[in-house]
C-alpha positions in Angstrom: 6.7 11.2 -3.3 7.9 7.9 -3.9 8.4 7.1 -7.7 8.0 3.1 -7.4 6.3 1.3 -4.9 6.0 -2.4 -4.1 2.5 -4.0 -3.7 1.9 -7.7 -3.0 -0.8 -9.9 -0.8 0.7 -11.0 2.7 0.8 -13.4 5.2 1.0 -12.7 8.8 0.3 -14.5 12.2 -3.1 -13.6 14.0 -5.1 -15.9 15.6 -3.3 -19.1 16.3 -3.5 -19.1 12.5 -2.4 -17.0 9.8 -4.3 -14.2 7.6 -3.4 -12.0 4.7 -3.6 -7.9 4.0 -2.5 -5.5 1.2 0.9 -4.5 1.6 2.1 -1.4 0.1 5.6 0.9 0.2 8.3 2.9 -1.4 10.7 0.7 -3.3 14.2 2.3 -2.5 15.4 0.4 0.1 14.4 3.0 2.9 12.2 2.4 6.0 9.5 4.0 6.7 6.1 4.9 9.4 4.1 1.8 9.8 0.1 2.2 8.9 -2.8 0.2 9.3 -5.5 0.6 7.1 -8.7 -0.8 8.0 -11.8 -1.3 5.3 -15.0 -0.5 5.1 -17.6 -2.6 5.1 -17.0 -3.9 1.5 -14.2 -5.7 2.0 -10.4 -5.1 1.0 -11.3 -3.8 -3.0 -9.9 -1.8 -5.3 -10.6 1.9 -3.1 -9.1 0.3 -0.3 -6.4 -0.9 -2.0 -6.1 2.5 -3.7 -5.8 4.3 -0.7 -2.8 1.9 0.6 -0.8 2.5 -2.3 -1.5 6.1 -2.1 -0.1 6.1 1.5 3.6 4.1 0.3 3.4 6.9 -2.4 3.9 9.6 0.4 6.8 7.7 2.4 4.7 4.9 4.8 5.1 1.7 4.8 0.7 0.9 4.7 -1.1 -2.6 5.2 -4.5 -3.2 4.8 -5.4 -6.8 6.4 -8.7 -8.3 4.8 -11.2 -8.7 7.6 -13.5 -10.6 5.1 -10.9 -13.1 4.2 -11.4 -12.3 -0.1 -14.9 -11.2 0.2 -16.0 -7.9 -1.7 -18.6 -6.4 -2.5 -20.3 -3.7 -4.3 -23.6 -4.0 -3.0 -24.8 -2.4 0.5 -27.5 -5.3 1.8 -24.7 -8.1 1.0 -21.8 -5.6 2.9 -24.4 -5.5 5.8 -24.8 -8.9 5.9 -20.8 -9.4 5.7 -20.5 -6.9 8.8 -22.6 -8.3 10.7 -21.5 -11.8 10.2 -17.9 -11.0 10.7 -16.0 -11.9 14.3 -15.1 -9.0 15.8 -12.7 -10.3 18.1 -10.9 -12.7 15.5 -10.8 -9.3 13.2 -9.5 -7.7 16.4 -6.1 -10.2 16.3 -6.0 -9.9 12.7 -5.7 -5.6 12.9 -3.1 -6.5 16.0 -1.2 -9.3 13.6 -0.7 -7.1 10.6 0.6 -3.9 12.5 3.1 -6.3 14.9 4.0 -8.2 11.3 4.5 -4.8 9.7 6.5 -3.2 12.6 9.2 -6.2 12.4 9.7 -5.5 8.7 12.8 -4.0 7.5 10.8 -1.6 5.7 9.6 0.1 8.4 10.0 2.0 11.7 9.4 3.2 14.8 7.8 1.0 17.8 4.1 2.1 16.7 2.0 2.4 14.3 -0.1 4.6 12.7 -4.2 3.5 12.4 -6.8 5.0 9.9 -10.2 3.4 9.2 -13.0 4.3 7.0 -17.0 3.5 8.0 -16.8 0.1 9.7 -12.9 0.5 9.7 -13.8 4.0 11.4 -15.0 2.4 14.3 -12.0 -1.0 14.4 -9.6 2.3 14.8 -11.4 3.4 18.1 -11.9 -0.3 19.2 -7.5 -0.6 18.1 -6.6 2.7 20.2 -8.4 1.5 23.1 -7.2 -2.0 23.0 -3.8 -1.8 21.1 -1.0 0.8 23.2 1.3 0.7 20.0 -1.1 2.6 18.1 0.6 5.9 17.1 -1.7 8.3 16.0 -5.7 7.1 15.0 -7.2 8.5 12.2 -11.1 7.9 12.2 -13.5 8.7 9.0 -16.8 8.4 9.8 -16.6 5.7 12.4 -18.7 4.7 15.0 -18.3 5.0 18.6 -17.7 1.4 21.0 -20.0 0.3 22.9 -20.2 1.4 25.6 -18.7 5.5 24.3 -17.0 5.5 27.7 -14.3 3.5 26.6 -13.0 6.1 24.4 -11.3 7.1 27.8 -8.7 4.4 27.3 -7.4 6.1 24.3 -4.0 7.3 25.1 -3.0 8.3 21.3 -4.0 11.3 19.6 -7.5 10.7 17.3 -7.9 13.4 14.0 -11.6 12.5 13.2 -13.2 13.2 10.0 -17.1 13.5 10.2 -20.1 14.7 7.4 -22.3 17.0 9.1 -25.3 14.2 8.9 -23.3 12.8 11.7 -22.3 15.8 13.8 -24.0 14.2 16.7 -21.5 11.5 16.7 -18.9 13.1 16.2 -19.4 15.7 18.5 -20.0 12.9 21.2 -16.6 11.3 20.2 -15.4 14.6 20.9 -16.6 15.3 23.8 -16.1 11.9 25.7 -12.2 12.7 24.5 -11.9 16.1 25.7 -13.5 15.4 29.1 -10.7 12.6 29.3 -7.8 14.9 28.6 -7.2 12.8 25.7 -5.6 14.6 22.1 -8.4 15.2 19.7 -9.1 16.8 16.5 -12.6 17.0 14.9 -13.2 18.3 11.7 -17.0 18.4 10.3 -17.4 18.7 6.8 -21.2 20.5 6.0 -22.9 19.1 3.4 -20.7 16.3 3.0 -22.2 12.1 3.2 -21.5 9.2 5.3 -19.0 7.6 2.7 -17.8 10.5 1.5 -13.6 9.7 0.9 -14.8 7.0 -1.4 -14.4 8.4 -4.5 -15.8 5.0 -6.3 -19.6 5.9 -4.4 -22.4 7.5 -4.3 -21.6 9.5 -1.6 -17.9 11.2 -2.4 -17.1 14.7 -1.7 -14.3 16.4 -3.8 -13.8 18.9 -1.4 -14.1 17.2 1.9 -11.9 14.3 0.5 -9.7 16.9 -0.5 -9.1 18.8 2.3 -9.0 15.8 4.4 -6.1 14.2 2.7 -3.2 16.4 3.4 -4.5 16.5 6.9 -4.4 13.2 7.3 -0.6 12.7 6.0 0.4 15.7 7.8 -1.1 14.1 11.1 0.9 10.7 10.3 4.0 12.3 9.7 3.8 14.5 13.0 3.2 11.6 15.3 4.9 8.9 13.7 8.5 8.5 13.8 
């Protein structure tokens, strides 16, 4: 575990313009596995931000890129209204600009790039492995599934999913469109456990599936990402 690590806001290229993300990594002069981390609906806040630093702390090199463009929010009717409003393909080049900005840092490594998403940054990982062949290794939590599902058949890196068992159906579609495809998949289901439930700053948090989650999720990184 990295002892220091260096946090800052960014600038990168996306767009024909420029936009900004929370940059995390370990500061000792090392390089390390590149990582997108993509927000839920509430914007880039303190949990997301959390959860960047938290990767740098375990030897990536992890950048969040603010979809909202400095909006939060705590509260679910104005998040709604922020999702729906936001430009799906602009937020498409701003995921792409981040992770080809990170990649050319001397920070990190590799040629791809590691993807993980949580709710509406769930489904922007799905939506990156199918459009985006430098993604790595895709971590979903409790995304949902492009429209139309079928595209999920253009995935060519491995997806660990992470699913509460109100949404088995979903996930077990995700899985099956991916198996039938001959694509790398690994679906875990968590019983009892809420739409939500890594956020440990909501309602919905589970200590046990966010805890059992984790070290899969670093262990799944580190396997597939040089």
């Amino acid at each position: 575990m990295a002892k220091n690590i260096v946090t800052s806001t960014v600038s990168f290229k996306a767009n024909g313009d420029t936009a900004d993300g929370y940059l995390a990594y370990p500061d000792d002069g090392g390089s390390y596995p590149a990582v997108v981390v993509i927000q839920e609906w509430w914007g880039v806040d303190d949990h997301i931000k959390d959860v960047t630093e938290r990767f740098a702390r375990l030897g990536f090199a992890a950048i969040a890129p603010d979809l909202y463009h400095g909006q939060v929010t705590s509260e679910p009717d104005e998040a709604r209204k922020m999702a729906m409003e936001m430009e799906y393909d602009r937020a498409a080049k701003e995921i792409d600009g981040a992770a080809t900005w990170l990649l050319s840092q001397s920070f990190s490594n590799g040629s791809s790039f590691g993807c993980v998403g949580y709710c509406m940054g769930g489904g922007l990982v799905l939506t990156t492995s199918i459009r985006n062949n430098n993604v790595g290794a895709a971590i979903v939590y409790y995304g949902g599934l492009p429209n139309p599902p079928e595209n999920l058949k253009d995935i060519n890196a491995p997806v660990l999913a992470f699913y509460g068992s109100g949404e088995g159906e979903r996930a077990n579609q995700l899985n099956d469109i991916l198996t039938a495809n001959n694509k790398d998949i690994e679906l875990h289901i968590y019983e009892g456990a809420a739409h939500g439930f890594f956020n440990d700053s909501g309602n919905g948090y589970s200590l046990t599936a966010s805890y059992d989650s984790w070290p899969r999720a670093i262990e799944f990184f580190r396997n597939h990402l040089s």
